[in-house]
RODO-2510 file (C-alpha; in nm, 4 decimals, decimal comma):
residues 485
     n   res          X          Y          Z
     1     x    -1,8384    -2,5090     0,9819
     2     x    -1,9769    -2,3298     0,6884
     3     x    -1,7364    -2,0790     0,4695
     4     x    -1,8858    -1,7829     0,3403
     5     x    -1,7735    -1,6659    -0,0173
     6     x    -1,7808    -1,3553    -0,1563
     7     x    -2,0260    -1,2838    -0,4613
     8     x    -1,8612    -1,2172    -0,8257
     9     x    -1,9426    -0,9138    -0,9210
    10     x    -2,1635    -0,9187    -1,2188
    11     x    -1,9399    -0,7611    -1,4226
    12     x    -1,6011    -0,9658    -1,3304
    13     x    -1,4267    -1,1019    -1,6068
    14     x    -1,4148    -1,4561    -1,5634
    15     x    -1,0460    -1,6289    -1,5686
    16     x    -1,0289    -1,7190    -1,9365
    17     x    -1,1015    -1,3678    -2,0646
    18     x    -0,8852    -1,2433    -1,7619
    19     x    -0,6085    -1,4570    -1,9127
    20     x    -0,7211    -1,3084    -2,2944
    21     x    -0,6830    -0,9783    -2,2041
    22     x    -0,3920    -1,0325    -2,0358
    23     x    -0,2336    -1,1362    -2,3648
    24     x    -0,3788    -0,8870    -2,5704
    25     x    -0,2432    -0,6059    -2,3758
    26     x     0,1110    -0,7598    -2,3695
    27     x     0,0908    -0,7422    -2,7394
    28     x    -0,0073    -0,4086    -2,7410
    29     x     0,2503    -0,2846    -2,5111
    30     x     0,5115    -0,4436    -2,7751
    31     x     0,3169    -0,2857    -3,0735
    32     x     0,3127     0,0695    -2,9214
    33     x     0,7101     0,0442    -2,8906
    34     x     0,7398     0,0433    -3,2272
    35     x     0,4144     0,2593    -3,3316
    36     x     0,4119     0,5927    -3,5289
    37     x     0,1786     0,7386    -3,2702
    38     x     0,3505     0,5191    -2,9716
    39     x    -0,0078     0,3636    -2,8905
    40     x    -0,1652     0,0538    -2,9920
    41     x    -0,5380    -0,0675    -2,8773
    42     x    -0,5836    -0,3679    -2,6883
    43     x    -0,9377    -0,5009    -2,6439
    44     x    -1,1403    -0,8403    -2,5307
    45     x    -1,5157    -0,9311    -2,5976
    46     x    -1,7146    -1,1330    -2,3319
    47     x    -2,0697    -1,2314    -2,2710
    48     x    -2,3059    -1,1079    -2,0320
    49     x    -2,6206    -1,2147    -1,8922
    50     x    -2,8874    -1,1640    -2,1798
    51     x    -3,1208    -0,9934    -1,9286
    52     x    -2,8894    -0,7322    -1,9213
    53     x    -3,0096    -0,3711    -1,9745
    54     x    -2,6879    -0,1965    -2,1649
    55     x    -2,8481     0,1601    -2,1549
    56     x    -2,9281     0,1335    -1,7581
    57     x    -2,6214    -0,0238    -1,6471
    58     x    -2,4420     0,3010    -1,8362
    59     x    -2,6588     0,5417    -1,6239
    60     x    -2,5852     0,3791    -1,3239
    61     x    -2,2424     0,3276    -1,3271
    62     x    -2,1059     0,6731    -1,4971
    63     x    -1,8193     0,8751    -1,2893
    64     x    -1,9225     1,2307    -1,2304
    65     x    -1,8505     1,4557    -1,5536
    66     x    -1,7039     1,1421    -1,7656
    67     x    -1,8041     1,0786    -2,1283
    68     x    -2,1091     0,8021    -2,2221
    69     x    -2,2687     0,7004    -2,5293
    70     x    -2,6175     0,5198    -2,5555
    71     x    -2,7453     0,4505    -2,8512
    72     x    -3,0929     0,2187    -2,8874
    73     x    -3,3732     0,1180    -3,1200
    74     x    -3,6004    -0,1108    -2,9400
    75     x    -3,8153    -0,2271    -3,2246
    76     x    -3,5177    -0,3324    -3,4237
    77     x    -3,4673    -0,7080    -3,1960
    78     x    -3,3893    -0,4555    -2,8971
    79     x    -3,0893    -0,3388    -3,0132
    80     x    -2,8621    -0,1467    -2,7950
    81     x    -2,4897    -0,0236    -2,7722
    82     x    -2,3672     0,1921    -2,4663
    83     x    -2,0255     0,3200    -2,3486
    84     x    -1,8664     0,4575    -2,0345
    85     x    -1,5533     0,6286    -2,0742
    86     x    -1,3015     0,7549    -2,3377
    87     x    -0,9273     0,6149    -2,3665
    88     x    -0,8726     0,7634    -2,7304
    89     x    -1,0527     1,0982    -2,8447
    90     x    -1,0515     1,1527    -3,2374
    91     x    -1,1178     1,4666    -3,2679
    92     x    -1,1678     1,7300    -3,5974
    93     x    -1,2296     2,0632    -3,7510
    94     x    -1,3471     2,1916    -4,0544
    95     x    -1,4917     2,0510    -4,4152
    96     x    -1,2663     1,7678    -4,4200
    97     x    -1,3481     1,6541    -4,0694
    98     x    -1,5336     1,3454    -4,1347
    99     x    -1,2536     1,1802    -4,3185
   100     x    -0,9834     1,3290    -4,1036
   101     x    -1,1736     1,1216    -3,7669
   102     x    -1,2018     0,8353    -4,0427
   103     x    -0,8604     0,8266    -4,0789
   104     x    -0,6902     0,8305    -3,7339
   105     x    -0,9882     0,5363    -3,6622
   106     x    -0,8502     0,3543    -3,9150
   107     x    -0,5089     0,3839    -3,7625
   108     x    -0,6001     0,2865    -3,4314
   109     x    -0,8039    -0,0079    -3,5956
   110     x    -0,5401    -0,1539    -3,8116
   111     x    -0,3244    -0,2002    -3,5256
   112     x    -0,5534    -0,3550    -3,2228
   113     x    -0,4692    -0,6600    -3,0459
   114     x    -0,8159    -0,7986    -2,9703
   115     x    -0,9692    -1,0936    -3,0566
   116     x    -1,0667    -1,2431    -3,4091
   117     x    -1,3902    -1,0606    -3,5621
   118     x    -1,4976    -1,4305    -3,7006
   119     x    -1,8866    -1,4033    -3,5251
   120     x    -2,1443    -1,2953    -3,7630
   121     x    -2,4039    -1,3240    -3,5287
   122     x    -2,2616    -1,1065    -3,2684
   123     x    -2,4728    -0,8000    -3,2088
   124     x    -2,3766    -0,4818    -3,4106
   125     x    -2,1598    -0,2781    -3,2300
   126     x    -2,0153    -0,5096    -3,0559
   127     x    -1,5843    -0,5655    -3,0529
   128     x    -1,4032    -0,2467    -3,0605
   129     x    -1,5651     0,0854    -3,1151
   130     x    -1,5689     0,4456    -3,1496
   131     x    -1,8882     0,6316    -3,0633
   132     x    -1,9998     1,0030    -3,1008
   133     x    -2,0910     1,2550    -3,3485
   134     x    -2,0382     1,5744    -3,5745
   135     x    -2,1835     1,9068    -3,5278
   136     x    -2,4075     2,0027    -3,8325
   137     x    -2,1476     2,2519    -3,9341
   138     x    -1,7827     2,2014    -4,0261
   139     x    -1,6799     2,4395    -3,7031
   140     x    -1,9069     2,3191    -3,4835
   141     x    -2,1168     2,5471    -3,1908
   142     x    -1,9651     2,8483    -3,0747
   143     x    -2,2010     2,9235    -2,8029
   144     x    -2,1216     2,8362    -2,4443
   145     x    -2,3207     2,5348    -2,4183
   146     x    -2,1754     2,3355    -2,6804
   147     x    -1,8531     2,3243    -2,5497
   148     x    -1,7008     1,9724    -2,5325
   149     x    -1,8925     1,8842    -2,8164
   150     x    -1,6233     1,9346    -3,1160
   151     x    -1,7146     1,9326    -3,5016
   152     x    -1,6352     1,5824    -3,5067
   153     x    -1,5541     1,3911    -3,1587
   154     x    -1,5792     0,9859    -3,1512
   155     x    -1,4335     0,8478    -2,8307
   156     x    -1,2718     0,5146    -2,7892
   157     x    -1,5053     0,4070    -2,5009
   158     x    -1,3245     0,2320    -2,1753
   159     x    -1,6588     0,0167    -2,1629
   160     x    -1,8963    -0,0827    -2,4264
   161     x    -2,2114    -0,3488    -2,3905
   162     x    -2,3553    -0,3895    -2,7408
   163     x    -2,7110    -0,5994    -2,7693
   164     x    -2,9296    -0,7385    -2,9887
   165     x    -3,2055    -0,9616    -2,8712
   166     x    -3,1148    -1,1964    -2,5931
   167     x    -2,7370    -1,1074    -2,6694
   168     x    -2,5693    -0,9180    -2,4731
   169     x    -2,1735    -0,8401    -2,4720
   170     x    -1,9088    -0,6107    -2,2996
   171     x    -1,6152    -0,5034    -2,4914
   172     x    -1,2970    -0,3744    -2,2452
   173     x    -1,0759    -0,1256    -2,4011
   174     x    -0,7305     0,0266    -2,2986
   175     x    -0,5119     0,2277    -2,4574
   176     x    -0,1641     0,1010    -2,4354
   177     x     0,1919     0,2791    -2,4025
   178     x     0,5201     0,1759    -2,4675
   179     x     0,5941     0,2049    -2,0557
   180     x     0,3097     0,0119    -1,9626
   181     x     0,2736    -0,2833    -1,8263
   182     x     0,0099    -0,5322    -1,8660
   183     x    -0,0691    -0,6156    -1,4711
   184     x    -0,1404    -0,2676    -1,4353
   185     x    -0,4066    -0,1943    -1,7360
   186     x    -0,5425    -0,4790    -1,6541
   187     x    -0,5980    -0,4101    -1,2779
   188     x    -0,7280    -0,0892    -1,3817
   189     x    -1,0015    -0,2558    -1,6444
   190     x    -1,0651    -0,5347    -1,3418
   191     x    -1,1386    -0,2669    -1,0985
   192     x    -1,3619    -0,1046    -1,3915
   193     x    -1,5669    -0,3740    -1,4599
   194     x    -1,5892    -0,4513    -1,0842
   195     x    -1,7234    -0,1515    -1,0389
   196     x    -2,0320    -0,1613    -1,2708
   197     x    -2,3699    -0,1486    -1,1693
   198     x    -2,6564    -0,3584    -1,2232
   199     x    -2,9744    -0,1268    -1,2052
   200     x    -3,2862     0,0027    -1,3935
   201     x    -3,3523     0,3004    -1,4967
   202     x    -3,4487     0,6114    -1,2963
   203     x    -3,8505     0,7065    -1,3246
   204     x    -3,8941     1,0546    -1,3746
   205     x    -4,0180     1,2574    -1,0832
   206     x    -4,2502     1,5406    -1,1378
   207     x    -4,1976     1,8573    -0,9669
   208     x    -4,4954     1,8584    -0,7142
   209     x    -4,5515     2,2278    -0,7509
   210     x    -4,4819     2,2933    -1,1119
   211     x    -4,1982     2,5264    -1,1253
   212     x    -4,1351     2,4569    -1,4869
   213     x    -4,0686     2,7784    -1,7341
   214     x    -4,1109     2,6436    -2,1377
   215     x    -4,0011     2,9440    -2,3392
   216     x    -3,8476     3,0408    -2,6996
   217     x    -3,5289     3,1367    -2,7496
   218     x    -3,6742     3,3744    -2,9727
   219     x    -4,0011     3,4967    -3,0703
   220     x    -4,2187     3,2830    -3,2629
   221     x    -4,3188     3,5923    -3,4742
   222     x    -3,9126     3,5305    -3,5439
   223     x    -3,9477     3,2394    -3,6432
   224     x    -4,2685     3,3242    -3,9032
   225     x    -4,0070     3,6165    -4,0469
   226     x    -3,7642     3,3774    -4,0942
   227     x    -3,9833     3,1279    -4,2974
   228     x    -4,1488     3,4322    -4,5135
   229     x    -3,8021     3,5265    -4,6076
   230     x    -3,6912     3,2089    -4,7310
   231     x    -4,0446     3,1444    -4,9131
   232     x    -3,9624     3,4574    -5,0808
   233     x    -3,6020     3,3878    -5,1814
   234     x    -3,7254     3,0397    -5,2980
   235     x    -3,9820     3,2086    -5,5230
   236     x    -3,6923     3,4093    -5,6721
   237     x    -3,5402     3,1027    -5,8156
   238     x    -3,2264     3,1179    -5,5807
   239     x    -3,3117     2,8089    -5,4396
   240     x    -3,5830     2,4444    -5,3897
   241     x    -3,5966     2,4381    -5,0267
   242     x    -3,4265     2,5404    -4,6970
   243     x    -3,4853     2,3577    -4,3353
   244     x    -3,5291     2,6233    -4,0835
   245     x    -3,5158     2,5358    -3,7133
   246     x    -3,6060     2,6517    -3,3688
   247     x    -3,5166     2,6233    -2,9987
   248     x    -3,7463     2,5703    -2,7062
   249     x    -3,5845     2,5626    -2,3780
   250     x    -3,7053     2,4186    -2,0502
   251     x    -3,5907     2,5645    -1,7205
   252     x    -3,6674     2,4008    -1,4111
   253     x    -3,6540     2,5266    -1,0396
   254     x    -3,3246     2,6403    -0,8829
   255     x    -3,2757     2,3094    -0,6736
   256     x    -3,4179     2,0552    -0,9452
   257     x    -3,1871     1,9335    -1,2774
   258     x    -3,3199     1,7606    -1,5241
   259     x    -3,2618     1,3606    -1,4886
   260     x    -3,1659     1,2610    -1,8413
   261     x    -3,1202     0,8549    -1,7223
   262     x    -3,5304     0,8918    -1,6399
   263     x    -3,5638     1,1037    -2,0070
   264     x    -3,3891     0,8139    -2,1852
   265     x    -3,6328     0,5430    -2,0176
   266     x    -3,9628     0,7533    -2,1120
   267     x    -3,8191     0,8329    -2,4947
   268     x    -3,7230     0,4151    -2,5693
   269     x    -4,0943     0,3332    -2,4466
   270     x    -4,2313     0,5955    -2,6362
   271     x    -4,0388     0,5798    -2,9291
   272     x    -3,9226     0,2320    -3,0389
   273     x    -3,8969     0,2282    -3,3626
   274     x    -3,6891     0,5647    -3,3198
   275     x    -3,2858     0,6201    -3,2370
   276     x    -3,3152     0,6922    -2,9173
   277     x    -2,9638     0,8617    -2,7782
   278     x    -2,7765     1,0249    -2,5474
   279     x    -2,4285     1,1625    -2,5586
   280     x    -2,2471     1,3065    -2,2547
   281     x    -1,9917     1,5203    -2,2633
   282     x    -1,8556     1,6868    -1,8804
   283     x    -2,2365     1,7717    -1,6955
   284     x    -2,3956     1,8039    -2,0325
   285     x    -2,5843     1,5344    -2,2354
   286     x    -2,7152     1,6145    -2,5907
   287     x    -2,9745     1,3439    -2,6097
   288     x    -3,3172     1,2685    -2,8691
   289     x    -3,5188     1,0069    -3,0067
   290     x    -3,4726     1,0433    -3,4017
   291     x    -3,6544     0,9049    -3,6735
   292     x    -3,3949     0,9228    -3,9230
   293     x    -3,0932     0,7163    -4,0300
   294     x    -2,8190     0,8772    -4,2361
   295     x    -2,6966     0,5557    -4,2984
   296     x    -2,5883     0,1779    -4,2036
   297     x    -2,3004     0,0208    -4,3141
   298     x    -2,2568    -0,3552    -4,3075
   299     x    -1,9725    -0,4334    -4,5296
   300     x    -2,0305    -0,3173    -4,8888
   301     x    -2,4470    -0,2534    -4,8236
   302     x    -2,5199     0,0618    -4,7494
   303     x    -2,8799     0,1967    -4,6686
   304     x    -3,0203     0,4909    -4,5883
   305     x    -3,3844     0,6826    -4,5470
   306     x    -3,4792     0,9925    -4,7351
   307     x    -3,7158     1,1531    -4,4451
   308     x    -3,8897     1,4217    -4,5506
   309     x    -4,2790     1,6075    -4,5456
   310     x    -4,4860     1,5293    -4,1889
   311     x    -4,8218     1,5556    -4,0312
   312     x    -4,9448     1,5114    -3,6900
   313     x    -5,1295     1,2086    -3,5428
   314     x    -5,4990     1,1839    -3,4071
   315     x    -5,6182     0,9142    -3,1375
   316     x    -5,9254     0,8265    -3,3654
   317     x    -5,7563     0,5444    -3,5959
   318     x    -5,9780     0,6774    -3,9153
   319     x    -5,9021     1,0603    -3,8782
   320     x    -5,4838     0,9169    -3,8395
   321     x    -5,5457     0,6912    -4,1622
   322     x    -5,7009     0,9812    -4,3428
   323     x    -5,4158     1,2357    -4,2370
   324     x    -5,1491     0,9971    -4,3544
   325     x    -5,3375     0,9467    -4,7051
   326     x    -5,3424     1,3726    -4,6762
   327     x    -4,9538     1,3277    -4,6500
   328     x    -4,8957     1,0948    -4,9205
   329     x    -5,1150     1,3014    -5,1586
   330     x    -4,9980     1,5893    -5,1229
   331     x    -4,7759     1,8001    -5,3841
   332     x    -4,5964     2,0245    -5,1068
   333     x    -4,4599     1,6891    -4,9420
   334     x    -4,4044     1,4654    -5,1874
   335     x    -4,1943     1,7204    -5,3715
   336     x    -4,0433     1,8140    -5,0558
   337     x    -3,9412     1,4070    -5,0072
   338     x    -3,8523     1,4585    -5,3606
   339     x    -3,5684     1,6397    -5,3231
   340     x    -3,4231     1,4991    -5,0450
   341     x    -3,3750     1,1157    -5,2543
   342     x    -3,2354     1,2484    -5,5643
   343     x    -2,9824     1,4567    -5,3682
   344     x    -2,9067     1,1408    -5,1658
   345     x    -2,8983     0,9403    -5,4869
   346     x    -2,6463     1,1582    -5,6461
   347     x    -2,4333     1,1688    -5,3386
   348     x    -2,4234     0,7066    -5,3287
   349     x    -2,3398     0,7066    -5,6934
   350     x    -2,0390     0,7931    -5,7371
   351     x    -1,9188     0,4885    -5,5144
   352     x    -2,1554     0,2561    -5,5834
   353     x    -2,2455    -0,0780    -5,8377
   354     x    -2,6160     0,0384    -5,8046
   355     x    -2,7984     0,2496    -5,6247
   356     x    -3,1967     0,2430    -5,6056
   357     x    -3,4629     0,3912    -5,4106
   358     x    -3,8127     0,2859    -5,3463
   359     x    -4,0759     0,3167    -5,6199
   360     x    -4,3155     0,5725    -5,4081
   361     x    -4,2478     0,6995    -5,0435
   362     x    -4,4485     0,5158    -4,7814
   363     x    -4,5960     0,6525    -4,4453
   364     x    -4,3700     0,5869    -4,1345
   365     x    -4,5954     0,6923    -3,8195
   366     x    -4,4159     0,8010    -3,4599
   367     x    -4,5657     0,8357    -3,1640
   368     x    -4,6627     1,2221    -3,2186
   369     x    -4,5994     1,2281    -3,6166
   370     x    -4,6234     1,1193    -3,9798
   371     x    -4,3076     1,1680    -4,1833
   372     x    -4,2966     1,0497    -4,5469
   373     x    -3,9626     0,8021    -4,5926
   374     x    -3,8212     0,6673    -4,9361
   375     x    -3,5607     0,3284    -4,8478
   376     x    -3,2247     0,3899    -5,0267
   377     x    -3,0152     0,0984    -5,0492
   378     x    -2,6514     0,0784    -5,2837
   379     x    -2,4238    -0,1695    -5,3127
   380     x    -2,0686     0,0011    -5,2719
   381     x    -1,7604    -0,0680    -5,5248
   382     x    -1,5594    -0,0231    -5,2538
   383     x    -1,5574    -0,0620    -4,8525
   384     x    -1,5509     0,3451    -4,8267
   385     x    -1,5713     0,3841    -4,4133
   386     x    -1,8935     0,4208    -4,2486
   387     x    -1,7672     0,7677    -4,0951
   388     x    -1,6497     0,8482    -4,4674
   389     x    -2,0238     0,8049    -4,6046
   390     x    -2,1535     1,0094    -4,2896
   391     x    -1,9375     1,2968    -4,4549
   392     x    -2,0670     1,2094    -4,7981
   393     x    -2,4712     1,2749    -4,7493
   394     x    -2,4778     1,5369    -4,4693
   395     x    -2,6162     1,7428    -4,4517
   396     x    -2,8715     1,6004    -4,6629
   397     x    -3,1921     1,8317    -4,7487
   398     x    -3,4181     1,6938    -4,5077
   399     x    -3,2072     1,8961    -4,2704
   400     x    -2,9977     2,1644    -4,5140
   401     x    -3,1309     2,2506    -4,8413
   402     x    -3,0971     2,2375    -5,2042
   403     x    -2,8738     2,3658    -5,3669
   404     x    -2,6733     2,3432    -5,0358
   405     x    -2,4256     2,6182    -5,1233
   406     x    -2,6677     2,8472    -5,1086
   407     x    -2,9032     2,7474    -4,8271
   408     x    -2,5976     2,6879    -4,6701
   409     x    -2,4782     3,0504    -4,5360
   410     x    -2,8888     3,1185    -4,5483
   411     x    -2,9745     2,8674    -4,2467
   412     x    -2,7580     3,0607    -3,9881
   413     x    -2,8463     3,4205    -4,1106
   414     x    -3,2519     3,3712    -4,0889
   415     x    -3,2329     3,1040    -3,7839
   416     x    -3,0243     3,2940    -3,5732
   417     x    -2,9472     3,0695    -3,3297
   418     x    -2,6285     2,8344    -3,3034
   419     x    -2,7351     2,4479    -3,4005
   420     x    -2,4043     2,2608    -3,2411
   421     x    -2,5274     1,9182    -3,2798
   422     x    -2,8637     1,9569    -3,3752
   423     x    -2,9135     1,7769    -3,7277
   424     x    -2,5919     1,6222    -3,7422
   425     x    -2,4735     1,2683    -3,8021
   426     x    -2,4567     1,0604    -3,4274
   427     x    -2,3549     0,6809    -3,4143
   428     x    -2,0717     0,4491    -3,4372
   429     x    -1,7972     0,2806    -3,6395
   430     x    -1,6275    -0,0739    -3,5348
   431     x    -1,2807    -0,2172    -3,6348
   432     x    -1,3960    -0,2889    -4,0366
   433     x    -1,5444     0,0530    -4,0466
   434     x    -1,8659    -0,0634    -4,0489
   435     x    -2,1445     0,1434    -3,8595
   436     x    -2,4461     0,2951    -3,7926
   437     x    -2,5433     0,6893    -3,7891
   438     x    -2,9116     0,8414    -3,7423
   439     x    -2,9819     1,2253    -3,7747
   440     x    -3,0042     1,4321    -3,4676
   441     x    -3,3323     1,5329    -3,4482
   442     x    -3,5937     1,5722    -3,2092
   443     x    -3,2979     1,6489    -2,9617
   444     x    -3,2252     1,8663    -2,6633
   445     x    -2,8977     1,9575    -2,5102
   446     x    -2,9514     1,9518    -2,1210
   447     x    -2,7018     2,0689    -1,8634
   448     x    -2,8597     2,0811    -1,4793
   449     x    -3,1816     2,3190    -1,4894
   450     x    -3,1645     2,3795    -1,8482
   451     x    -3,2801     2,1990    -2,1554
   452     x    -3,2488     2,3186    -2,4782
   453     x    -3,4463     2,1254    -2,7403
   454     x    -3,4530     2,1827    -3,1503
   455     x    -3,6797     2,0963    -3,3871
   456     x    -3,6996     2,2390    -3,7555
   457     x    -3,8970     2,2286    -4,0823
   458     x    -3,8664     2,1923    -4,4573
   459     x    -3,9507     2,5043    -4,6081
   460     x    -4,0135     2,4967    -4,9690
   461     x    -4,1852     2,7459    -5,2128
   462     x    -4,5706     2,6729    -5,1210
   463     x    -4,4740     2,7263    -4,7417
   464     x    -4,7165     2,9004    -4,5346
   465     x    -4,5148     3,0511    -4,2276
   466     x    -4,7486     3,0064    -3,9641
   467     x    -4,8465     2,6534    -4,0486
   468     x    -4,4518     2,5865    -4,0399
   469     x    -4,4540     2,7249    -3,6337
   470     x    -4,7128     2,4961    -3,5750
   471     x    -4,5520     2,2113    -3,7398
   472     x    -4,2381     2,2816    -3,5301
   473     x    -4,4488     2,2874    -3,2116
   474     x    -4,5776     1,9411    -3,3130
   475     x    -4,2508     1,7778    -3,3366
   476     x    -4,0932     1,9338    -3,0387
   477     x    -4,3825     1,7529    -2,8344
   478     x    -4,1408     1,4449    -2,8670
   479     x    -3,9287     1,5730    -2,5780
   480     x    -4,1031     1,8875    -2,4518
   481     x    -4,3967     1,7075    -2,2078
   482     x    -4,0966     1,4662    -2,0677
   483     x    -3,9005     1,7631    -2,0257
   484     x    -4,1358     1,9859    -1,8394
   485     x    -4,2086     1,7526    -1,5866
***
C-alpha cells in the first residue's frame, strides 16, 4: 500500500534554517527588551534553486496593495534583487533626508541577529536589506499621485531573493518586539514563504481595439517656452546648464489597467544593460529601465557614471556608427558631459584617497539611444554609507544643473509639473552599508488606467528648443510603445 506525501513547497525553509531562524529570532526578542527603539531585526539567508526567476516570483506572489521592490540588470551576470513586503519603514523629509534614513539603517543594522556576512561570493544584495528611493526634491511630490512615495522611503522587505548568475538566495526578515515570541514570527515567516509562487512573468496583452489615449501633460509648445527661457537665462551668465523635463501620460480604456509585471518582462529584454525597476507603493508602481548609476558601493570603492549628451539610434549599423562619432565630436555634448564629471568629481573628493575619471567619454548605446558616459571610480578614506553618498552627488547635473542653487528653484518654475520620483536616487543598502543606486530615468508612475512617464533633457547655452522636444520624444520611446499597448 503506497503513501502519498505531500510536495514541499518551493519556498519551505528546510529544517536547518528552520532551526537558524528559530534562534535568531529568540535573540532578537531578548535584544529588543533592552533596545532604545524596543526592536531588534532578526534575519536568515538560504539558497534557492538557481533557475529561480527573483523578479517573477515577486509579481506573482505580491498581496493586494503591499509594498515590492525589483531591481535588475541582466547584462551584469543576471543580476537581480526583489522584495515583497515591509516590516521596518525608514522614512524622511527635507535636505538632510538622506543621512537621516542612513542613520536609523544603521541602527537597525548594528543590532540584527542574522547570520555571519563571511561569503564574498554571495550575490549583491543578498543578507539583510533596505530597498527604495528618494524623491528628486528634499519634500518630495505634492501632487495626488505621488502619495506613498515619501522624500526618502527604504523599507525593510519581509522577503528578499537577491541573484547573480546561477545564484540565487532568499533572505527572511521580521521585525521583533519585546512581547514576541519566536514560534509565532516564525509561523508567520513559514506561512510566508509557503505561500510564494513559482511563475513567469505575465506577457503583455494588447488591447484588440486600440483604446489607447498618449497625450502631454502640457503642450509641447510649453515645453519649447520653457527651453527658450532657460537658453536665454544661460546666455545671461546666471548659469552652465539646466535639465528640463516632461510628462507623457498613457490612458487606457475604462475596464483595462496597465499590467506593470508584463512592462517589467518587455523592459529587462529590451534593456539589459539598463536598471530595470519597479517600486510599489499601495496600487501604484513607479517603475523604468535607467541607464544611469549614481553610484555602487562595495566597501571603500565607490563608482559612479557621469551620463550626459545623447543621440538616437538607426537600424543601418553605418548610419548608428556615424551618429555615435556625431556624439562624441560634438562641442554641445561633450561640454554638456563636461560638466556633469567635474561636478561629480568635486562632490567624491572631499572623502576620498583619489578620485579619477576616464581620460575621454566613450559611447554607451541603448536600445533606442546614444548617451555619452565618463567611469568615475574613488577610493574612500572612510566607509561613508552607500545611502550617505546617494545624498552627496544628487542631484547631479545630468539631471539638475550647474550651479545647482540656481537651477535649482528654476527647474520647477519653467517645468511646471511635479517630478516626485522622477530623477532621483532608487536602489539598496545591506547590513555594512554597502549598495547600489541608479538614476530614475526613463520612468513612469502607473496606477490602474494611467501611466505617467518622464523624460528630460540637458539644456545648455547652444540649445535649440525644438530639437530638445524631439530629443525628449526619443527617449520617452523607452516605455511609451510598451505602454500604449
Amino acid at each position: 500500500m503506497s503513501t502519498l506525501i505531500a510536495a514541499r513547497p518551493p519556498f519551505a525553509l528546510h529544517p536547518a534554517d528552520r532551526a537558524r531562524l528559530h534562534g535568531h529570532l529568540e535573540a532578537a526578542i531578548r535584544r529588543a527588551r533592552t533596545s532604545r527603539t524596543g526592536t531588534a531585526l532578526a534575519a536568515v539567508t538560504v539558497a534557492l534553486d538557481p533557475r529561480t526567476d527573483p523578479t517573477a516570483v515577486v509579481v506573482a506572489s505580491r498581496r493586494g496593495g503591499e509594498p515590492w521592490f525589483v531591481l535588475e540588470q541582466p547584462d551584469r551576470e543576471r543580476s537581480a534583487l526583489a522584495t515583497l513586503g515591509c516590516v521596518q519603514a525608514l522614512e524622511a523629509y527635507g535636505p538632510d533626508r538622506f543621512r537621516a534614513v542612513a542613520a536609523r539603517w544603521r541602527r537597525l543594522a548594528s543590532e540584527a541577529c542574522c547570520d555571519a556576512d563571511d561569503d564574498r561570493h554571495r550575490p549583491r544584495g543578498s543578507g539583510p536589506v533596505a530597498v527604495g528611493g528618494f524623491a528628486f526634491a528634499p519634500e518630495g511630490g505634492h501632487a495626488p499621485h505621488w502619495n506613498g512615495f515619501a522624500p526618502a522611503s527604504l523599507h525593510v522587505p519581509e522577503i528578499a531573493i537577491a541573484r547573480r548568475g546561477d545564484d540565487v538566495r532568499m533572505t527572511v526578515h521580521a521585525l521583533a518586539r519585546p512581547r514576541d515570541t519566536a514560534d509565532a514570527l516564525l509561523a508567520a515567516l513559514e506561512d510566508r514563504c509557503d505561500g510564494l509562487r513559482l511563475a513567469a512573468l505575465p506577457l503583455l496583452d494588447p488591447d484588440p481595439v486600440g483604446r489607447v489615449r498618449v497625450a502631454s501633460a502640457m503642450p509641447p509648445e510649453h515645453y519649447e517656452g520653457a527651453v527658450a527661457r532657460a537658453v536665454e537665462r544661460i546666455k545671461a551668465g546666471e548659469l552652465d546648464k539646466v535639465v528640463l523635463a516632461r510628462e507623457v501620460q498613457v490612458h487606457l480604456g475604462r475596464e483595462r489597467e496597465h499590467d506593470v509585471g508584463a512592462v517589467l518582462g518587455v523592459l529587462r529584454e529590451a534593456f539589459p544593460s539598463c536598471y530595470v525597476f519597479a517600486v510599489g507603493r499601495g496600487n501604484a508602481t513607479f517603475l523604468a529601465a535607467s541607464p544611469e548609476l549614481l553610484v555602487r558601493r562595495d566597501g571603500l570603492r565607490a563608482g559612479t557614471l557621469a551620463l550626459a549628451g545623447s543621440t538616437r539610434r538607426s537600424a543601418d549599423p553605418a548610419v548608428d556608427d556615424h551618429l555615435g562619432e556625431q556624439l562624441l565630436r560634438s562641442e554641445k555634448d561633450r561640454g554638456e558631459q563636461e560638466i556633469v564629471t567635474r561636478r561629480i568629481q568635486r562632490a567624491l573628493e572631499p572623502i576620498a584617497l583619489w578620485v579619477t575619471a576616464a581620460d575621454e567619454p566613450q559611447v554607451v548605446k541603448m536600445a533606442n539611444i546614444q548617451h555619452l558616459a565618463t567611469p568615475i571610480r574613488a577610493q574612500l578614506a572612510e566607509r561613508v554609507p552607500a545611502v550617505e553618498l546617494a545624498g552627496r552627488l544628487h542631484p547631479t547635473p545630468a539631471v539638475g544643473g550647474e550651479p545647482w542653487g540656481v537651477a535649482g528653484p528654476l527647474i520647477p518654475a519653467l517645468e511646471g509639473l511635479d517630478r516626485g520620483w522622477y530623477a532621483g536616487p532608487v536602489g539598496w543598502t545591506d547590513l555594512n552599508e554597502d549598495g547600489e543606486f541608479c538614476v530614475a530615468l526613463r520612468c513612469a508612475l502607473v496606477e490602474g488606467s494611467v501611466a505617467r512617464c518622464y523624460a528630460g533633457v540637458g539644456v545648455v547655452r547652444d540649445s535649440d528648443p525644438p530639437a530638445e522636444l524631439a530629443e525628449t520624444e526619443t527617449k520617452l520611446q523607452a516605455l511609451l510603445p510598451v505602454l500604449a499597448l
